[in-house]
PDB file as gemmi writes it, atoms N, CA and C in Angstrom:
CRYST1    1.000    1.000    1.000  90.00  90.00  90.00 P 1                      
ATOM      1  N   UNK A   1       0.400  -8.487  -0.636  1.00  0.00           N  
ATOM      2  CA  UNK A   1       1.070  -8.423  -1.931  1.00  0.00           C  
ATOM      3  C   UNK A   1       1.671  -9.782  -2.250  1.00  0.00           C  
ATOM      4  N   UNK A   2       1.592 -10.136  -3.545  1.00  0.00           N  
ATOM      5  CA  UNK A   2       2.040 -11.639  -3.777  1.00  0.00           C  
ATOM      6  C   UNK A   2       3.130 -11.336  -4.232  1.00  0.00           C  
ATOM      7  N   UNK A   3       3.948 -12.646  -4.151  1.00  0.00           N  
ATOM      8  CA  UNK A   3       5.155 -12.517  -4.111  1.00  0.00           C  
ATOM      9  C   UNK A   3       5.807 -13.376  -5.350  1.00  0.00           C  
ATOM     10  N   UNK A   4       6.317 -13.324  -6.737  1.00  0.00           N  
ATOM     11  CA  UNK A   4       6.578 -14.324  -7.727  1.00  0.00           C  
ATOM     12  C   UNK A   4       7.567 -15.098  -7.161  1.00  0.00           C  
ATOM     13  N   UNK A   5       7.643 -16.165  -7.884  1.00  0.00           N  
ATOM     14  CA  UNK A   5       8.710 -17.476  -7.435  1.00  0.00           C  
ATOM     15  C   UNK A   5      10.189 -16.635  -8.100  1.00  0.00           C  
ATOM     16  N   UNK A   6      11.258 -17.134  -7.417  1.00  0.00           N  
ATOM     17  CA  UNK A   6      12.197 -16.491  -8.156  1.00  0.00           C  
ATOM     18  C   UNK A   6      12.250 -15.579  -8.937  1.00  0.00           C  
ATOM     19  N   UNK A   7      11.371 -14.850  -8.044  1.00  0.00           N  
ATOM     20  CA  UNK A   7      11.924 -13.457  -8.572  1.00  0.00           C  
ATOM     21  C   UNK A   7      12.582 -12.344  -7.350  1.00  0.00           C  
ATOM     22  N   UNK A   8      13.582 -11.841  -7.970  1.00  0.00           N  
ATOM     23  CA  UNK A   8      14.088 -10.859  -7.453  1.00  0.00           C  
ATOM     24  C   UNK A   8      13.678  -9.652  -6.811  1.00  0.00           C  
ATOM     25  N   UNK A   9      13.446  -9.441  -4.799  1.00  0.00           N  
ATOM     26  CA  UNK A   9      12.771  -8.199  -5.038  1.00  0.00           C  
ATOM     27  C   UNK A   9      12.917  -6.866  -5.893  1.00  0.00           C  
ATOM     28  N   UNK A  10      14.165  -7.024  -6.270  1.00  0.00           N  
ATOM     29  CA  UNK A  10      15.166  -5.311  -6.774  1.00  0.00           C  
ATOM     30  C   UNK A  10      13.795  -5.222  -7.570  1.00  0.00           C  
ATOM     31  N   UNK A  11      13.314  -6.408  -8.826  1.00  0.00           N  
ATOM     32  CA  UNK A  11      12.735  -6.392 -10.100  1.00  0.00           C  
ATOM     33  C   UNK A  11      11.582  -5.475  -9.320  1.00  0.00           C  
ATOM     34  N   UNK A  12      10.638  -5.307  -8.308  1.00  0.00           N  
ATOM     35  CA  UNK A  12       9.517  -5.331  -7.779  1.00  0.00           C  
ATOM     36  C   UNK A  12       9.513  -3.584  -7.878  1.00  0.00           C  
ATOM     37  N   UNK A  13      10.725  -3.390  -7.632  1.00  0.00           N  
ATOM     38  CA  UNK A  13      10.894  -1.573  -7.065  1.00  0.00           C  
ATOM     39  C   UNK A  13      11.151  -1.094  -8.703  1.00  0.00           C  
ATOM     40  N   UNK A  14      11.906  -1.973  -9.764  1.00  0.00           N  
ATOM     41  CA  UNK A  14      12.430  -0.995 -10.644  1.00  0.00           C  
ATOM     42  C   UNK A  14      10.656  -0.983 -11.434  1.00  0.00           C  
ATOM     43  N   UNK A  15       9.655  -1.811 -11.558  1.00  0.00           N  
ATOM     44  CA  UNK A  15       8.339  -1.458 -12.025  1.00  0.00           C  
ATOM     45  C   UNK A  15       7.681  -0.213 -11.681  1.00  0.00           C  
ATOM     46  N   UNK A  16       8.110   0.062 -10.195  1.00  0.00           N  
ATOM     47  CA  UNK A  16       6.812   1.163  -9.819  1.00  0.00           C  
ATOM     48  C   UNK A  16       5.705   0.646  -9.088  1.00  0.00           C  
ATOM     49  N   UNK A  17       5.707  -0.684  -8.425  1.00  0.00           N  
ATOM     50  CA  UNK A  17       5.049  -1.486  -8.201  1.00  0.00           C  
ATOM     51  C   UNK A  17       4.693  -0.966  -6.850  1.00  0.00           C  
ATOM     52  N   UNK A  18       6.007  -0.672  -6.554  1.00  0.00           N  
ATOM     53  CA  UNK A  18       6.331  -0.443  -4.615  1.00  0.00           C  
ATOM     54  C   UNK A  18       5.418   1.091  -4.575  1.00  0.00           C  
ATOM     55  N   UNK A  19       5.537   1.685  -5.673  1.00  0.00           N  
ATOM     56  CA  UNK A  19       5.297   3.368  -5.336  1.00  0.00           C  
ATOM     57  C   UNK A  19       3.783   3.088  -5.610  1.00  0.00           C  
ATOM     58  N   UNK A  20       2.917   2.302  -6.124  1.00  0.00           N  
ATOM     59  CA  UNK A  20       1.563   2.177  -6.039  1.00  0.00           C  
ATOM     60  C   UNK A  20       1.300   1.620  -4.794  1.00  0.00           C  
ATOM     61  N   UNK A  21       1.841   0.211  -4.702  1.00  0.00           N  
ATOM     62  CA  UNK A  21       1.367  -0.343  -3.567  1.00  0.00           C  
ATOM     63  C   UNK A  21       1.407   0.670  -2.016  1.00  0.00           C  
ATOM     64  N   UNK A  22       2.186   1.905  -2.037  1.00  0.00           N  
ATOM     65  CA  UNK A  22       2.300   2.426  -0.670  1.00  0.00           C  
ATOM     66  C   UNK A  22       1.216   3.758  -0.991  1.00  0.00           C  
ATOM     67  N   UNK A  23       0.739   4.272  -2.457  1.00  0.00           N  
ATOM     68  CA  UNK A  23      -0.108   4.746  -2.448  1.00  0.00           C  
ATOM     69  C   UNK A  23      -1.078   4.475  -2.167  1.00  0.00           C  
ATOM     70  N   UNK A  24      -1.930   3.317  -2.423  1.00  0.00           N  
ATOM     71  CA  UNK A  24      -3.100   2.791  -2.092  1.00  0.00           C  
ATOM     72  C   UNK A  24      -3.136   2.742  -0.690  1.00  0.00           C  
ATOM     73  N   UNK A  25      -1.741   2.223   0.299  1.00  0.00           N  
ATOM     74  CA  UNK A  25      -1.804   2.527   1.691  1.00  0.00           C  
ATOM     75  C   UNK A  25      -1.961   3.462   2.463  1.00  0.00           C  
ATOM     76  N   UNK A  26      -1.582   4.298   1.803  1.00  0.00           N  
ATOM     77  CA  UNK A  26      -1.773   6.123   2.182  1.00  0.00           C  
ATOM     78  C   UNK A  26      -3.358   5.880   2.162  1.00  0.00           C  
ATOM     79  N   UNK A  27      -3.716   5.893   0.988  1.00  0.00           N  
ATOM     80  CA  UNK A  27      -5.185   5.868   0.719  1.00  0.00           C  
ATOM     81  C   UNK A  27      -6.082   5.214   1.562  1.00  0.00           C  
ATOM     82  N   UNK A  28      -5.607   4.042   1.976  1.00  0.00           N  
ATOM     83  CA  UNK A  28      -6.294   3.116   2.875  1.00  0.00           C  
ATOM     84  C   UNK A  28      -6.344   3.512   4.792  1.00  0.00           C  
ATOM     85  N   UNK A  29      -4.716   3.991   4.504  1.00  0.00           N  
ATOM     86  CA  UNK A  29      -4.488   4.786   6.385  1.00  0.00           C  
ATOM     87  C   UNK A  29      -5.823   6.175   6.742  1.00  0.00           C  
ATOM     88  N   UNK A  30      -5.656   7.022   5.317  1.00  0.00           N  
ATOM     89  CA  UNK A  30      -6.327   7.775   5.682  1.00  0.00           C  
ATOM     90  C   UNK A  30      -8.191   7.804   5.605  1.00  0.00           C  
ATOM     91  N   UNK A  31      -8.302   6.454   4.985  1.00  0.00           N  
ATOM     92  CA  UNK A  31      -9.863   6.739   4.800  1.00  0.00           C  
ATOM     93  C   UNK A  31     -10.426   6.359   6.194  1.00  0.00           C  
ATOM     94  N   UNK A  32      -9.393   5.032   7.080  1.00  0.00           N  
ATOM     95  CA  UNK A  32      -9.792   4.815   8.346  1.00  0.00           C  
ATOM     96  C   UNK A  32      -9.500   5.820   9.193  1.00  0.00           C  
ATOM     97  N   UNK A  33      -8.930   6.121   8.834  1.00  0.00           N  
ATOM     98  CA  UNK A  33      -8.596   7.288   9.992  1.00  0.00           C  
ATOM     99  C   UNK A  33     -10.115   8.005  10.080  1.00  0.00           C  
ATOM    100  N   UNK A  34     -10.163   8.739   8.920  1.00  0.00           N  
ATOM    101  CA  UNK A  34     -11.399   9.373   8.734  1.00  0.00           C  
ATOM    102  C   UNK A  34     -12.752   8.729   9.167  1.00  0.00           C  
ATOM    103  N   UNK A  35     -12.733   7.403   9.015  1.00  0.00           N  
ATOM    104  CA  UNK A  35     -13.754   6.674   9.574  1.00  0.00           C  
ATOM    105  C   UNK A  35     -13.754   6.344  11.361  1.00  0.00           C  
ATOM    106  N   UNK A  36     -12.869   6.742  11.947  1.00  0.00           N  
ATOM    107  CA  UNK A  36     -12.286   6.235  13.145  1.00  0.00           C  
ATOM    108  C   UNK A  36     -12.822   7.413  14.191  1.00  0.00           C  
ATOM    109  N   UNK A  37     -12.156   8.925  13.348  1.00  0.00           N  
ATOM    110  CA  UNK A  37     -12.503   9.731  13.860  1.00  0.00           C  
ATOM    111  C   UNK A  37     -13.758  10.301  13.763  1.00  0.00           C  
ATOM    112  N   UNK A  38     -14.820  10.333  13.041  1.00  0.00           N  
ATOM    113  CA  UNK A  38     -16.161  10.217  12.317  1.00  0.00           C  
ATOM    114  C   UNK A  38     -16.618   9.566  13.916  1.00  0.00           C  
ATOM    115  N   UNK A  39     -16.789   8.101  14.121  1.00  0.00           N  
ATOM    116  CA  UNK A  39     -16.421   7.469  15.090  1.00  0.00           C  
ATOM    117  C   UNK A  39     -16.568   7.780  16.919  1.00  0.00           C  
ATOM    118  N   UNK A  40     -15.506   8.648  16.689  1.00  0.00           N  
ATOM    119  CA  UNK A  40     -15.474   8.925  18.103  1.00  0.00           C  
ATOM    120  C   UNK A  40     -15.880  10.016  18.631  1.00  0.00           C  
ATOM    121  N   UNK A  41     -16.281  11.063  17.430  1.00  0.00           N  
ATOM    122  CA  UNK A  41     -17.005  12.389  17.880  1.00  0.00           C  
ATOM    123  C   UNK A  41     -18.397  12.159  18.231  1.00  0.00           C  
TER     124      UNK A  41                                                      
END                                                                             
């Protein structure tokens, strides 16, 4: 995630920015997972 020059993190959370960026991580934890376990069976 990039980070603006002087800017304030608070600004980052009051967008909604934070609540996408940890969705897509969800999204991303579980597709490996799924690929991991796929994998080892």
């Amino acid at each position: 995630m990039l980070r603006i020059p002087d800017e304030p993190p608070r600004r980052w959370f009051d967008r909604g920015v934070l609540r996408e960026v940890v969705r897509e991580a969800r999204t991303e934890i579980r597709s490996m997972a799924d690929a991991l376990a796929k994998i080892r069976k």
